[in-house]
PyMOL CGO cylinders between C-alpha atoms (Angstrom):
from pymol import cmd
from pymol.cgo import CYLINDER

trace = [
    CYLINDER, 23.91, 1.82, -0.40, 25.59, -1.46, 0.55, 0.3, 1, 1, 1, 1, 1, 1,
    CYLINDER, 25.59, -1.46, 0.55, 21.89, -3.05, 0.69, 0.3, 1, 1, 1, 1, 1, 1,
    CYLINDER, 21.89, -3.05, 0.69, 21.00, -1.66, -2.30, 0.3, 1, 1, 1, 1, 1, 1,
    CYLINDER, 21.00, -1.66, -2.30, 24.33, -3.36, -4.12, 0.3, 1, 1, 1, 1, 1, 1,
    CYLINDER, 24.33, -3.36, -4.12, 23.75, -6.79, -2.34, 0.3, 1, 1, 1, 1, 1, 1,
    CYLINDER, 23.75, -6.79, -2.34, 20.58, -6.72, -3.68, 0.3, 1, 1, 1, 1, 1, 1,
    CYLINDER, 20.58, -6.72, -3.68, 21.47, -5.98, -7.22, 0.3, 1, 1, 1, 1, 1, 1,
    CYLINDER, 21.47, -5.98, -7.22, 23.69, -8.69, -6.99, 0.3, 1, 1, 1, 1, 1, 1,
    CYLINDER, 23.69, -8.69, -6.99, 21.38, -10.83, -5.86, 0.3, 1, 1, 1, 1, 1, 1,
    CYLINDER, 21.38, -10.83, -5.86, 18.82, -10.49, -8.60, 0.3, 1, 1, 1, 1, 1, 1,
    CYLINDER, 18.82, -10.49, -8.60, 21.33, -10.14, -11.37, 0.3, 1, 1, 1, 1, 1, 1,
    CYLINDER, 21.33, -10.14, -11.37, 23.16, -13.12, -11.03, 0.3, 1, 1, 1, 1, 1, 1,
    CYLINDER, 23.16, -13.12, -11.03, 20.83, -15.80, -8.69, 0.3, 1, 1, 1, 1, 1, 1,
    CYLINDER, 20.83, -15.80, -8.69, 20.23, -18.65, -10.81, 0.3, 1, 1, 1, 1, 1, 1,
    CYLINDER, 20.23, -18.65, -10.81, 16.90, -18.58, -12.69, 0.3, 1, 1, 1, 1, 1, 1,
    CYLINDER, 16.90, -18.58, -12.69, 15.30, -21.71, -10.92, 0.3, 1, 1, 1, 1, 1, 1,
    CYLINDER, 15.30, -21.71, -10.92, 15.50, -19.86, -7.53, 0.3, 1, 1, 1, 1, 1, 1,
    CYLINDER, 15.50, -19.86, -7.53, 13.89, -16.05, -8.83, 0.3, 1, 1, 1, 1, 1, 1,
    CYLINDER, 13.89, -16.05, -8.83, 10.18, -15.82, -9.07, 0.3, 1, 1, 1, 1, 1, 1,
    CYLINDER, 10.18, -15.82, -9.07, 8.88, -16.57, -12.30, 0.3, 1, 1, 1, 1, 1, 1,
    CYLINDER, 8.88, -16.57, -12.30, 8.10, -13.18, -12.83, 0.3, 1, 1, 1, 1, 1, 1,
    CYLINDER, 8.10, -13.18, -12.83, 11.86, -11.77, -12.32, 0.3, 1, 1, 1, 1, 1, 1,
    CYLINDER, 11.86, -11.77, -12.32, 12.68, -14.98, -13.93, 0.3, 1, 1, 1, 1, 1, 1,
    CYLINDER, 12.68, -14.98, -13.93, 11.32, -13.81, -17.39, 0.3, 1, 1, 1, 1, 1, 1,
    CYLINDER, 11.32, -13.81, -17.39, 13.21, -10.87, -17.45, 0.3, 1, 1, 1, 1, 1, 1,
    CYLINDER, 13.21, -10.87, -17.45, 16.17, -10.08, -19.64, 0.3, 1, 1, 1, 1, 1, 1,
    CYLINDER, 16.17, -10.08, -19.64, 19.48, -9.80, -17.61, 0.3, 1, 1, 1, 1, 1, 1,
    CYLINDER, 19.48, -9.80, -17.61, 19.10, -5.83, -18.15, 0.3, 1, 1, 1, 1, 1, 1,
    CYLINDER, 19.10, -5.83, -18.15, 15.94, -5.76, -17.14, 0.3, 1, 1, 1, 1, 1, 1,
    CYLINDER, 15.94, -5.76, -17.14, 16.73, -7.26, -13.75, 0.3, 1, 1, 1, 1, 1, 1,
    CYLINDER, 16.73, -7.26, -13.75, 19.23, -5.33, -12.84, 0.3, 1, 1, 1, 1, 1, 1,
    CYLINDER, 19.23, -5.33, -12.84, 16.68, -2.14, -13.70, 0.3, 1, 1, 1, 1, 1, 1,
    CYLINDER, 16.68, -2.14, -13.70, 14.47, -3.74, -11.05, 0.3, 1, 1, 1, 1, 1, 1,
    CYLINDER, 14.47, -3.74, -11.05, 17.02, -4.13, -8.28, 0.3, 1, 1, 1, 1, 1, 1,
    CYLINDER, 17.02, -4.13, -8.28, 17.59, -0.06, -8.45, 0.3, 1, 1, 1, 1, 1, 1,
    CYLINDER, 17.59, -0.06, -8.45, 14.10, 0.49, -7.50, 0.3, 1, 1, 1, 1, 1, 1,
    CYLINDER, 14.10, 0.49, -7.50, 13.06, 0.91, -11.05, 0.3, 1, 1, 1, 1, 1, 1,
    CYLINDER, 13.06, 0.91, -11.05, 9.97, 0.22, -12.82, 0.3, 1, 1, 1, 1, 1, 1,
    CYLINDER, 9.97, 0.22, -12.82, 9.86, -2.74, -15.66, 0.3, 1, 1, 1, 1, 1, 1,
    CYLINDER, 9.86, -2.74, -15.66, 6.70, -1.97, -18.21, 0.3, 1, 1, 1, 1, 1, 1,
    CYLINDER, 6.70, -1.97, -18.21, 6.16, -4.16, -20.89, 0.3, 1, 1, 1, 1, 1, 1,
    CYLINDER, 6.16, -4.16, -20.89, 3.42, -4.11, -23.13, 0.3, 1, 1, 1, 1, 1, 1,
    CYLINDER, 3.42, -4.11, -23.13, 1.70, -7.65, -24.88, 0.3, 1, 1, 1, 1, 1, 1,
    CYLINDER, 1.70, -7.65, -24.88, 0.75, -7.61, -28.50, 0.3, 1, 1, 1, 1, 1, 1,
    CYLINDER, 0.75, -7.61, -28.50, -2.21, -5.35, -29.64, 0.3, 1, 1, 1, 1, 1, 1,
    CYLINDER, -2.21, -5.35, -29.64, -5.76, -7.07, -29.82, 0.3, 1, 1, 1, 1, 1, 1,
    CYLINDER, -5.76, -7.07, -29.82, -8.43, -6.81, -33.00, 0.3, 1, 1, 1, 1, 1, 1,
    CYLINDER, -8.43, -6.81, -33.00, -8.80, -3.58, -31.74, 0.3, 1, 1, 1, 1, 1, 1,
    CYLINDER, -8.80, -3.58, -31.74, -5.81, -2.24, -31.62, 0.3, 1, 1, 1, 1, 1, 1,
    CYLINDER, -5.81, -2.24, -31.62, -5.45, -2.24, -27.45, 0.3, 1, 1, 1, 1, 1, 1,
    CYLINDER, -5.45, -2.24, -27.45, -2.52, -3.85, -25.36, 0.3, 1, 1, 1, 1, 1, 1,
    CYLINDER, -2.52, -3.85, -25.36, -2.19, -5.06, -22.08, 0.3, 1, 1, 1, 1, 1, 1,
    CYLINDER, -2.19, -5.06, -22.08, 0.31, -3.64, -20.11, 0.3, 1, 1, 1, 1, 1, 1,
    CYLINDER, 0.31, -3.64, -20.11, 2.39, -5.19, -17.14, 0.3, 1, 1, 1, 1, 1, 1,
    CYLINDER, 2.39, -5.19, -17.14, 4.80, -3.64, -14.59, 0.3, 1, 1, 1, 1, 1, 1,
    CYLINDER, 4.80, -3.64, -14.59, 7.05, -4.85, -11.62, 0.3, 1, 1, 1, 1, 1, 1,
    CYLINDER, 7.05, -4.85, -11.62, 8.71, -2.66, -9.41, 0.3, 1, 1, 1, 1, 1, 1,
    CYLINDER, 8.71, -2.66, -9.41, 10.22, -4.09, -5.69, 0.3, 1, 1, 1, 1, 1, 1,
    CYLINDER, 10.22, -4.09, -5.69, 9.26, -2.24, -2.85, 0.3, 1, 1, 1, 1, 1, 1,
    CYLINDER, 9.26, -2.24, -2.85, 10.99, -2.41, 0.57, 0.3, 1, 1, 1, 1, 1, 1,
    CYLINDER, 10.99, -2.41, 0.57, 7.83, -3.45, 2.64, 0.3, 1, 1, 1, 1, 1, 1,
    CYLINDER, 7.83, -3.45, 2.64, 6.54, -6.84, 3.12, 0.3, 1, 1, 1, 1, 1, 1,
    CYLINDER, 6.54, -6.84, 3.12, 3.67, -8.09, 0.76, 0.3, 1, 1, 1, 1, 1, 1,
    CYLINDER, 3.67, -8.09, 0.76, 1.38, -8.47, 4.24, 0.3, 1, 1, 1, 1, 1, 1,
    CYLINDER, 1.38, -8.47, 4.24, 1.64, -4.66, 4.42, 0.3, 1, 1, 1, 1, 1, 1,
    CYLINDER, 1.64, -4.66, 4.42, 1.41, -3.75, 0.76, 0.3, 1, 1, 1, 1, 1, 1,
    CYLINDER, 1.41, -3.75, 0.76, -1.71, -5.58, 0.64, 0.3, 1, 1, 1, 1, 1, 1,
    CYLINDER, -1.71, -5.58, 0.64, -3.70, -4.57, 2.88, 0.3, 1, 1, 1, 1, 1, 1,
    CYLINDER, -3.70, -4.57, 2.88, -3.04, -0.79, 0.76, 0.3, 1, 1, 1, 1, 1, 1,
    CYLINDER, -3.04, -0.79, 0.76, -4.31, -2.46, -2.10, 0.3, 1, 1, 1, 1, 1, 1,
    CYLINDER, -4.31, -2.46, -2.10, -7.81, -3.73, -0.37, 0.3, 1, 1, 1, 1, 1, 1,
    CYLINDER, -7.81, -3.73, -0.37, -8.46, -0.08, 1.34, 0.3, 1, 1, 1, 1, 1, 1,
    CYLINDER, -8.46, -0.08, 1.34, -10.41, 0.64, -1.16, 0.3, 1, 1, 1, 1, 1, 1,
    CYLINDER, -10.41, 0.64, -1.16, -11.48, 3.74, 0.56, 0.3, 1, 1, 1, 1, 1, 1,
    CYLINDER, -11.48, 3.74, 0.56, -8.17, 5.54, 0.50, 0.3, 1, 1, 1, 1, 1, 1,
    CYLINDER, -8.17, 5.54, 0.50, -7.62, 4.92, -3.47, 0.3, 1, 1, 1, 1, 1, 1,
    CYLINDER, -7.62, 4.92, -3.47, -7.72, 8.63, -3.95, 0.3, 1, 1, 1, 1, 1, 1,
    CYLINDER, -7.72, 8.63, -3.95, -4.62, 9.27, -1.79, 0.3, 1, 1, 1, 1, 1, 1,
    CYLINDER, -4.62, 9.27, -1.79, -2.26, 7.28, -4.27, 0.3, 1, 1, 1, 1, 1, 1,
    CYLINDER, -2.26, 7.28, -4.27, -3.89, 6.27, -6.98, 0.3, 1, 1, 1, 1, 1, 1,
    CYLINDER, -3.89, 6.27, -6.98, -3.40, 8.63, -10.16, 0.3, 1, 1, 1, 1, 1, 1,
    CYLINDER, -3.40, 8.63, -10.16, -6.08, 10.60, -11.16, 0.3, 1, 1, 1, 1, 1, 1,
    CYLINDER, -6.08, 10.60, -11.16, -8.65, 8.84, -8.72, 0.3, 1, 1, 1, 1, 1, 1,
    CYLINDER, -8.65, 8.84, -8.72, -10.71, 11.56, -7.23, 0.3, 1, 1, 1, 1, 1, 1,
    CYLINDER, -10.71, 11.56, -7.23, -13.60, 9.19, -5.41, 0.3, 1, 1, 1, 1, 1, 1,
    CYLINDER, -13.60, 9.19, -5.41, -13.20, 5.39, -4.53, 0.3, 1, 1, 1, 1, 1, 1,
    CYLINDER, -13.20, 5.39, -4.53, -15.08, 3.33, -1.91, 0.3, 1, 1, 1, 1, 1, 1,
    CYLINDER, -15.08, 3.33, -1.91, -15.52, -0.59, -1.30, 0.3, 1, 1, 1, 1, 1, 1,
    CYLINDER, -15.52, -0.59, -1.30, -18.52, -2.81, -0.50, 0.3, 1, 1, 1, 1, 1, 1,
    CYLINDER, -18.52, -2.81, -0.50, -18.09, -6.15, 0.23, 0.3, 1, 1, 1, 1, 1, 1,
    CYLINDER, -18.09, -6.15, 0.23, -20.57, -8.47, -1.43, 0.3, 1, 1, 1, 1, 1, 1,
    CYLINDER, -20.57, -8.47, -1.43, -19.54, -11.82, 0.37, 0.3, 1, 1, 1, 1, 1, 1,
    CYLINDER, -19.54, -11.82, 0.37, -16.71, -13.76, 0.66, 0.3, 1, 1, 1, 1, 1, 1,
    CYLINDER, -16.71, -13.76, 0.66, -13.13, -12.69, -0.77, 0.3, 1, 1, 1, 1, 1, 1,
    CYLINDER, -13.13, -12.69, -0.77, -15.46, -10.13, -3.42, 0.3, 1, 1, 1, 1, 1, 1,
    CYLINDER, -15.46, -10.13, -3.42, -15.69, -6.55, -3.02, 0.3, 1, 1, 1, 1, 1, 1,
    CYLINDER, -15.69, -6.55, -3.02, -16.88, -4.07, -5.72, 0.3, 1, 1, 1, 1, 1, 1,
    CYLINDER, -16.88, -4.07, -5.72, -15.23, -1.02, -5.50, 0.3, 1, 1, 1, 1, 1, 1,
    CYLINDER, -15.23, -1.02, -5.50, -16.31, 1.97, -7.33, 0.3, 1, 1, 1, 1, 1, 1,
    CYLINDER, -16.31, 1.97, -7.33, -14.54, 4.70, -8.40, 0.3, 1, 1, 1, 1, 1, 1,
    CYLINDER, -14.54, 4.70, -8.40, -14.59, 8.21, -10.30, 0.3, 1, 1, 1, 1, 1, 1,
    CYLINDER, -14.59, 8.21, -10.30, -11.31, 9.67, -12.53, 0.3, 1, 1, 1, 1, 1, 1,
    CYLINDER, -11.31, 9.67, -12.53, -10.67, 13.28, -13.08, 0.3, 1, 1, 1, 1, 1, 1,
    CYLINDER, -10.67, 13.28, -13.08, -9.06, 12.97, -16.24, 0.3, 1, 1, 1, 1, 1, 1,
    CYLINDER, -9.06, 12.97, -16.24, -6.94, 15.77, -18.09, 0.3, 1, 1, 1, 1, 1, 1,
    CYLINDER, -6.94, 15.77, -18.09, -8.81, 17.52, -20.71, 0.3, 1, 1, 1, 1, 1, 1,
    CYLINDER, -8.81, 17.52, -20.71, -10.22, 17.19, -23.43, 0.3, 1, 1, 1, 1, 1, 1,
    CYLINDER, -10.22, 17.19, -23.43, -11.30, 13.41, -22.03, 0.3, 1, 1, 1, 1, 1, 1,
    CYLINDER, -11.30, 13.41, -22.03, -14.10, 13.25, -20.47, 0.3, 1, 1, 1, 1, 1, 1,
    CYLINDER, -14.10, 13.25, -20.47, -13.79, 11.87, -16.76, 0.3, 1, 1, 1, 1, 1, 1,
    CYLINDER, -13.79, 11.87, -16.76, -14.54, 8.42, -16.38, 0.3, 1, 1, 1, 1, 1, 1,
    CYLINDER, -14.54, 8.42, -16.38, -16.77, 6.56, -13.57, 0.3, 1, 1, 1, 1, 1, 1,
    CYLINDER, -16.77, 6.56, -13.57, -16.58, 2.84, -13.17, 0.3, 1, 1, 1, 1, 1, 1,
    CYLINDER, -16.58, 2.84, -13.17, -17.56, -0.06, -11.01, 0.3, 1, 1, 1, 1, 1, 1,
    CYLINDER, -17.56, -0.06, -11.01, -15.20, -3.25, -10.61, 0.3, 1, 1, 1, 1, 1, 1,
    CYLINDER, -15.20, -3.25, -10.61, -15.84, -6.59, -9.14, 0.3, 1, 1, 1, 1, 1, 1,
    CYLINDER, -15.84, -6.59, -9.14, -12.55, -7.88, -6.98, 0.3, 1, 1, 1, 1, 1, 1,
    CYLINDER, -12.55, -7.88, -6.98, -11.33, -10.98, -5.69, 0.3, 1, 1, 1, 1, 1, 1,
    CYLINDER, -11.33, -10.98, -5.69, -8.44, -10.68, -3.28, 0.3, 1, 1, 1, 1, 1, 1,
    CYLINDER, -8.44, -10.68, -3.28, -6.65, -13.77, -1.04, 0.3, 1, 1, 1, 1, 1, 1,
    CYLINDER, -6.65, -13.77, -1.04, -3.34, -15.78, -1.14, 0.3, 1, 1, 1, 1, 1, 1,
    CYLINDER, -3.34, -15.78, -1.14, -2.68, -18.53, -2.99, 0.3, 1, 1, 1, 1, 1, 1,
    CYLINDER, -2.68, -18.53, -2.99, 0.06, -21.01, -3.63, 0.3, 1, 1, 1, 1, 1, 1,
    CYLINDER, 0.06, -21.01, -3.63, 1.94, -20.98, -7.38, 0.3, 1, 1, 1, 1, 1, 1,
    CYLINDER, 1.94, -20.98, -7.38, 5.34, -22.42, -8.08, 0.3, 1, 1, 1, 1, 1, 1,
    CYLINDER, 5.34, -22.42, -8.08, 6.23, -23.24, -4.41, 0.3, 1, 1, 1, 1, 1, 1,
    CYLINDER, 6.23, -23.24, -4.41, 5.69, -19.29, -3.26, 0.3, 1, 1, 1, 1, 1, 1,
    CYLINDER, 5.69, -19.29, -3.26, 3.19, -17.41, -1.68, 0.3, 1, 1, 1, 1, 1, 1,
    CYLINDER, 3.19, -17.41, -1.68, 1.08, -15.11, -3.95, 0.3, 1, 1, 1, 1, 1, 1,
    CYLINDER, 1.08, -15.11, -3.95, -0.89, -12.38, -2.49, 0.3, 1, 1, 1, 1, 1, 1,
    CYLINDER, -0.89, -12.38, -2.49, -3.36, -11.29, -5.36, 0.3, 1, 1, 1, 1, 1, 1,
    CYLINDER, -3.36, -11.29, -5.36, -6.29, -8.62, -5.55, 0.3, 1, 1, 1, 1, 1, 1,
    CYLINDER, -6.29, -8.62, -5.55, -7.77, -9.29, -9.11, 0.3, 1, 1, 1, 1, 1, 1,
    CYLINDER, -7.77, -9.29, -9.11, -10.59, -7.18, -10.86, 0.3, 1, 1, 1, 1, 1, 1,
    CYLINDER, -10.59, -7.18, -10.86, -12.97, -7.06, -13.26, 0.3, 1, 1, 1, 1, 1, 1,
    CYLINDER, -12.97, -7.06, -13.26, -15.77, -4.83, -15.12, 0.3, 1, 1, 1, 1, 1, 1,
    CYLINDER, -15.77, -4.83, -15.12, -19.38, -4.66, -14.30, 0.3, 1, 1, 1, 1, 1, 1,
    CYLINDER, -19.38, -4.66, -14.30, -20.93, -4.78, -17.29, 0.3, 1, 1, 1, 1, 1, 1,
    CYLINDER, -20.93, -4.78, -17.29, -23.25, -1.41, -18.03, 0.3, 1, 1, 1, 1, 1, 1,
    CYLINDER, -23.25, -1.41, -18.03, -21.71, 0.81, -15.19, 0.3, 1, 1, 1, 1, 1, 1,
    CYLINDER, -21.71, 0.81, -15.19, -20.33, 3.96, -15.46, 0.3, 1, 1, 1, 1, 1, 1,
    CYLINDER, -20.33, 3.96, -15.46, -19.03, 5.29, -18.98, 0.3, 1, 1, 1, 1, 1, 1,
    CYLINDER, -19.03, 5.29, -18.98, -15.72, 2.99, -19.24, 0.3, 1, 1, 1, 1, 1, 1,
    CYLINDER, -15.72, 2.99, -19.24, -16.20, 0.15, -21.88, 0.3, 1, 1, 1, 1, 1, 1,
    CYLINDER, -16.20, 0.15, -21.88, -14.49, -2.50, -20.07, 0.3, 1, 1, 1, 1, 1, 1,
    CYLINDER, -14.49, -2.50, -20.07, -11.41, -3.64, -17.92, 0.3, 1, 1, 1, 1, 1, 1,
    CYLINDER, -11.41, -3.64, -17.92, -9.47, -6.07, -16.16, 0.3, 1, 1, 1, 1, 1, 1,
    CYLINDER, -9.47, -6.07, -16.16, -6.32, -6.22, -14.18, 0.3, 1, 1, 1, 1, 1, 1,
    CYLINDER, -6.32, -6.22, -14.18, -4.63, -8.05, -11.31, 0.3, 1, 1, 1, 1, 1, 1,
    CYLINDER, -4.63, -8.05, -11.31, -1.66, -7.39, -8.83, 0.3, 1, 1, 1, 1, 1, 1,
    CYLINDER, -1.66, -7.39, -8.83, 0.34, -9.91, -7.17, 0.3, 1, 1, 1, 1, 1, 1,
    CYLINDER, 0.34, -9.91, -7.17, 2.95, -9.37, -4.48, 0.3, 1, 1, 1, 1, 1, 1,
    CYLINDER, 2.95, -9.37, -4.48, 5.19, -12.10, -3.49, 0.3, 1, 1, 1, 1, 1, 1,
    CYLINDER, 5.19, -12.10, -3.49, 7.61, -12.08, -1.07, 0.3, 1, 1, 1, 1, 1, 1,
    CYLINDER, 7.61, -12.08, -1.07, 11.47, -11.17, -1.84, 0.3, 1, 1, 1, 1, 1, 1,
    CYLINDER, 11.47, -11.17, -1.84, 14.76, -12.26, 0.86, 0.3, 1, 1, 1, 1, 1, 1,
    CYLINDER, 14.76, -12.26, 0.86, 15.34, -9.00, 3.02, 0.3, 1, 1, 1, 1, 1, 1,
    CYLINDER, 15.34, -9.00, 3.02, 11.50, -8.20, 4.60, 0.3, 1, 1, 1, 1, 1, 1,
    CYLINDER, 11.50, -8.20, 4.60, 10.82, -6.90, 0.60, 0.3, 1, 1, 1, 1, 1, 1,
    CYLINDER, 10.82, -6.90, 0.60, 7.99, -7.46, -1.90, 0.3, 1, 1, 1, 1, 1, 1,
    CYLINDER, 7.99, -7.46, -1.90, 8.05, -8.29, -6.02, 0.3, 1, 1, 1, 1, 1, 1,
    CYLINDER, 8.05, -8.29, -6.02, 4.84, -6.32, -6.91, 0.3, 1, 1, 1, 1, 1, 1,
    CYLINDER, 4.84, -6.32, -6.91, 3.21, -6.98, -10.54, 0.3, 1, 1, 1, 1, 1, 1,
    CYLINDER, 3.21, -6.98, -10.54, 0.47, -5.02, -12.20, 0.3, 1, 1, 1, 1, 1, 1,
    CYLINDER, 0.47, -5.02, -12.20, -1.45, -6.55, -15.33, 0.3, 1, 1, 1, 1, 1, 1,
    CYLINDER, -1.45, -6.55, -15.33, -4.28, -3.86, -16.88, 0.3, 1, 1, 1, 1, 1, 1,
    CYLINDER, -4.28, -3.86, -16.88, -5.83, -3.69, -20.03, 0.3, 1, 1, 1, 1, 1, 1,
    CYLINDER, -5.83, -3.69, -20.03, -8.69, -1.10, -20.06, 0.3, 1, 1, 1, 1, 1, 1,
    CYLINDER, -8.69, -1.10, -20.06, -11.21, -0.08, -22.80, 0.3, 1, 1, 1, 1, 1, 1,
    CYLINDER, -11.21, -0.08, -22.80, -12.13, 3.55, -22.04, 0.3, 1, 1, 1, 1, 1, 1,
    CYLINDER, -12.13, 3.55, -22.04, -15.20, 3.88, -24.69, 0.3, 1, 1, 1, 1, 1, 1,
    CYLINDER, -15.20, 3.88, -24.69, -15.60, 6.97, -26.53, 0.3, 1, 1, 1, 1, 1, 1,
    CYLINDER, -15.60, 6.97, -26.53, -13.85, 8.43, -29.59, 0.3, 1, 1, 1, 1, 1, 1,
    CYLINDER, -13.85, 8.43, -29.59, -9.74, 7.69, -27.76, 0.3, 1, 1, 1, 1, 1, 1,
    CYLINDER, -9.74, 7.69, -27.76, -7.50, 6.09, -30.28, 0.3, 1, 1, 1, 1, 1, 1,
    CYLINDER, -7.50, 6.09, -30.28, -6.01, 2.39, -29.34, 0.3, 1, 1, 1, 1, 1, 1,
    CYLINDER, -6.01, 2.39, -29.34, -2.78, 4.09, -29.82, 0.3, 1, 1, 1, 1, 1, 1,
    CYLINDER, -2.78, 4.09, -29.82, -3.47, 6.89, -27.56, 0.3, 1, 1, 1, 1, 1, 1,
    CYLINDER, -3.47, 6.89, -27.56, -4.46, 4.29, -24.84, 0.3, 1, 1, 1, 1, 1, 1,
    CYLINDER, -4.46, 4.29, -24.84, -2.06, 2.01, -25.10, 0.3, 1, 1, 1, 1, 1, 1,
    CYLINDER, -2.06, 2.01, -25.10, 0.63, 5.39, -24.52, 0.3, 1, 1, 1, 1, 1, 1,
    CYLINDER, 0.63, 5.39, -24.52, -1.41, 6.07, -21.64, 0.3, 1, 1, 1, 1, 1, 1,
    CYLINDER, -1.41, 6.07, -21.64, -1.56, 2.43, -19.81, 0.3, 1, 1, 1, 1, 1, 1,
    CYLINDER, -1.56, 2.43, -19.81, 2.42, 2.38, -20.58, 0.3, 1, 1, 1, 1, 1, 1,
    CYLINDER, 2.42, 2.38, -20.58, 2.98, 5.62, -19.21, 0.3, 1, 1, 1, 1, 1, 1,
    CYLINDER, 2.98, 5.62, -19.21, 0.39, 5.65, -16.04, 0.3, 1, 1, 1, 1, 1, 1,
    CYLINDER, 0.39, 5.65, -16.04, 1.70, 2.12, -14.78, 0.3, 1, 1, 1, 1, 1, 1,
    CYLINDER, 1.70, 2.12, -14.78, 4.95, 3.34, -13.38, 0.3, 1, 1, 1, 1, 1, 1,
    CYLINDER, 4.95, 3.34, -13.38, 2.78, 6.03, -11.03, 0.3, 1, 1, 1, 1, 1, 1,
    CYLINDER, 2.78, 6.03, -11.03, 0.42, 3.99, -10.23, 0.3, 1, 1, 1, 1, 1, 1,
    CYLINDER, 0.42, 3.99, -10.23, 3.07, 1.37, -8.71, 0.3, 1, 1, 1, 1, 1, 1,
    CYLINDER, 3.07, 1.37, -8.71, 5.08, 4.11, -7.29, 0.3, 1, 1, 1, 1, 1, 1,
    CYLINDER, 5.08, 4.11, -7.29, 1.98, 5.57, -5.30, 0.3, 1, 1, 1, 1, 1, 1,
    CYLINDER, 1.98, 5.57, -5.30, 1.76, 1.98, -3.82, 0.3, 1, 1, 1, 1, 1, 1,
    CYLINDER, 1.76, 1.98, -3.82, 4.91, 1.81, -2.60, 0.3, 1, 1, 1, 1, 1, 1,
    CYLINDER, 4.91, 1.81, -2.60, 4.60, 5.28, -0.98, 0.3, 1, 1, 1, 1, 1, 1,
    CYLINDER, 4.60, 5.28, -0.98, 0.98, 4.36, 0.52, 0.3, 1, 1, 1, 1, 1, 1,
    CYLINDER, 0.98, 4.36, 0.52, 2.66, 1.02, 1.87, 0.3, 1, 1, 1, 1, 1, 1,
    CYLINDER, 2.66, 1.02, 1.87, 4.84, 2.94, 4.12, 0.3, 1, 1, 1, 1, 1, 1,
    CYLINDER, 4.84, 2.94, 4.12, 1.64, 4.69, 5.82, 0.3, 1, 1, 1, 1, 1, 1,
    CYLINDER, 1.64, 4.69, 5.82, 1.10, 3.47, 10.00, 0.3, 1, 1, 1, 1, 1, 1,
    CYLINDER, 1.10, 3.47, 10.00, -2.53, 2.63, 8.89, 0.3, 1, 1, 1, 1, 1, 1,
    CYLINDER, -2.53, 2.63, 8.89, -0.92, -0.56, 7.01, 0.3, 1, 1, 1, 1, 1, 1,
    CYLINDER, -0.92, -0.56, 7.01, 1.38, -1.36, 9.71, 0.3, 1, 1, 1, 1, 1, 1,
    CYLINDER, 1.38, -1.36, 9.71, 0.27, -4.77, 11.55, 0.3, 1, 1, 1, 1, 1, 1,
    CYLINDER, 0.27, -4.77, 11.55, 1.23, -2.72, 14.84, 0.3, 1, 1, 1, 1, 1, 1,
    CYLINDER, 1.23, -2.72, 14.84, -1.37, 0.13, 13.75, 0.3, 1, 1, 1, 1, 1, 1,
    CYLINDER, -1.37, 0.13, 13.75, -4.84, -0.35, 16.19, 0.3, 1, 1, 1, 1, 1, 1,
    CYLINDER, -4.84, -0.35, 16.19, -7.74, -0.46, 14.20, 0.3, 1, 1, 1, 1, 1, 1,
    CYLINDER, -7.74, -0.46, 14.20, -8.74, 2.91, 13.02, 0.3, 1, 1, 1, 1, 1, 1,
    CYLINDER, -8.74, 2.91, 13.02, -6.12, 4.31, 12.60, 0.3, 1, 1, 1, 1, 1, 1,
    CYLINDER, -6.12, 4.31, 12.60, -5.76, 6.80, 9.69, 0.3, 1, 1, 1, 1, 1, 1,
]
cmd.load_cgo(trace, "trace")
């Protein structure tokens, strides 16, 4: 509890030059939301077609080195990711994987299967270390439209990690904009609260020997 209140202290009131640009942008409420373990979803302005993109920070109590390497097992998608039932990786060269995966989605829409190209790494923004796993559609697969979507993790004082998720996603089919656009808003605080759950799994631990499950 006392961590918990230093922290929410900490991100309240630091000074905005010294917060990550993406607590930075927040609205003093909003902060403070953050700092009780909350998720932040905001949603940008609808396209021609009617679709938003959707973007969510939580902070999780686990380094972004442990975090990540969750997001680039690829293979264990299914164990925290919502309605995932199938997921795999294949790495195509470089920083690139494409992962595929398969949804098992509630009735009456049709499950979706997809294939994404990703880009993962670190890079350097505004004087912090950015760990990032990007992705993207490949055109023609599966029955999903299109998509696109990014997280970044950057590190946070006390061993803790600022996680961000950006997704906009055309499903295809006869789905309303408005019906996806309640969906992204509503999914994106799962989907980041599986992560922080699989991040505390020995298999992402830097102490873990290889293989281990």
């Amino acid at each position: 509890m006392i961590v918990a209140a230093l922290l929410l202290a900490g991100v309240a009131a630091a000074p905005t030059a010294a917060l990550p640009a993406e607590i930075a942008a927040l609205a003093p409420a909003e902060r403070r939301r953050l700092a009780r373990g909350e998720v932040v979803v905001h949603l940008a302005a609808a396209d021609r077609d009617g679709l938003r993109e959707g973007t969510a920070l939580m902070m999780f109590d686990t380094p972004p080195e442990r975090v990540f390497r969750a997001l680039v097992d690829f293979d264990h998608y299914s164990e925290w990711m919502p309605f995932v039932v199938q997921s795999s990786g294949r790495p195509l060269g470089g920083e690139v994987t494409e992962n595929a995966q398969r949804l098992d989605l509630p009735a009456p829409v049709a499950d979706r299967f997809f294939r994404v190209y990703v880009r993962s790494g670190i890079e350097q923004r505004d004087g912090r270390e950015r760990w990032t796993v990007r992705w993207e559609h490949v055109p023609g697969s599966g029955n999903v439209r299109a998509q696109r979507g990014a997280w970044t993790l950057v590190r946070l004082a006390g061993g803790r990690t600022l996680a961000s998720c950006r997704a906009w996603v055309d499903p295809g089919g006869a789905i309303p904009a408005w019906l996806v656009n309640r969906w992204l808003a509503r999914s994106l605080p799962w989907v980041l609260d599986g992560l922080r759950q699989q991040a505390h799994r020995w298999r992402y631990d830097p102490r873990a020997p290889p293989g281990t499950l």
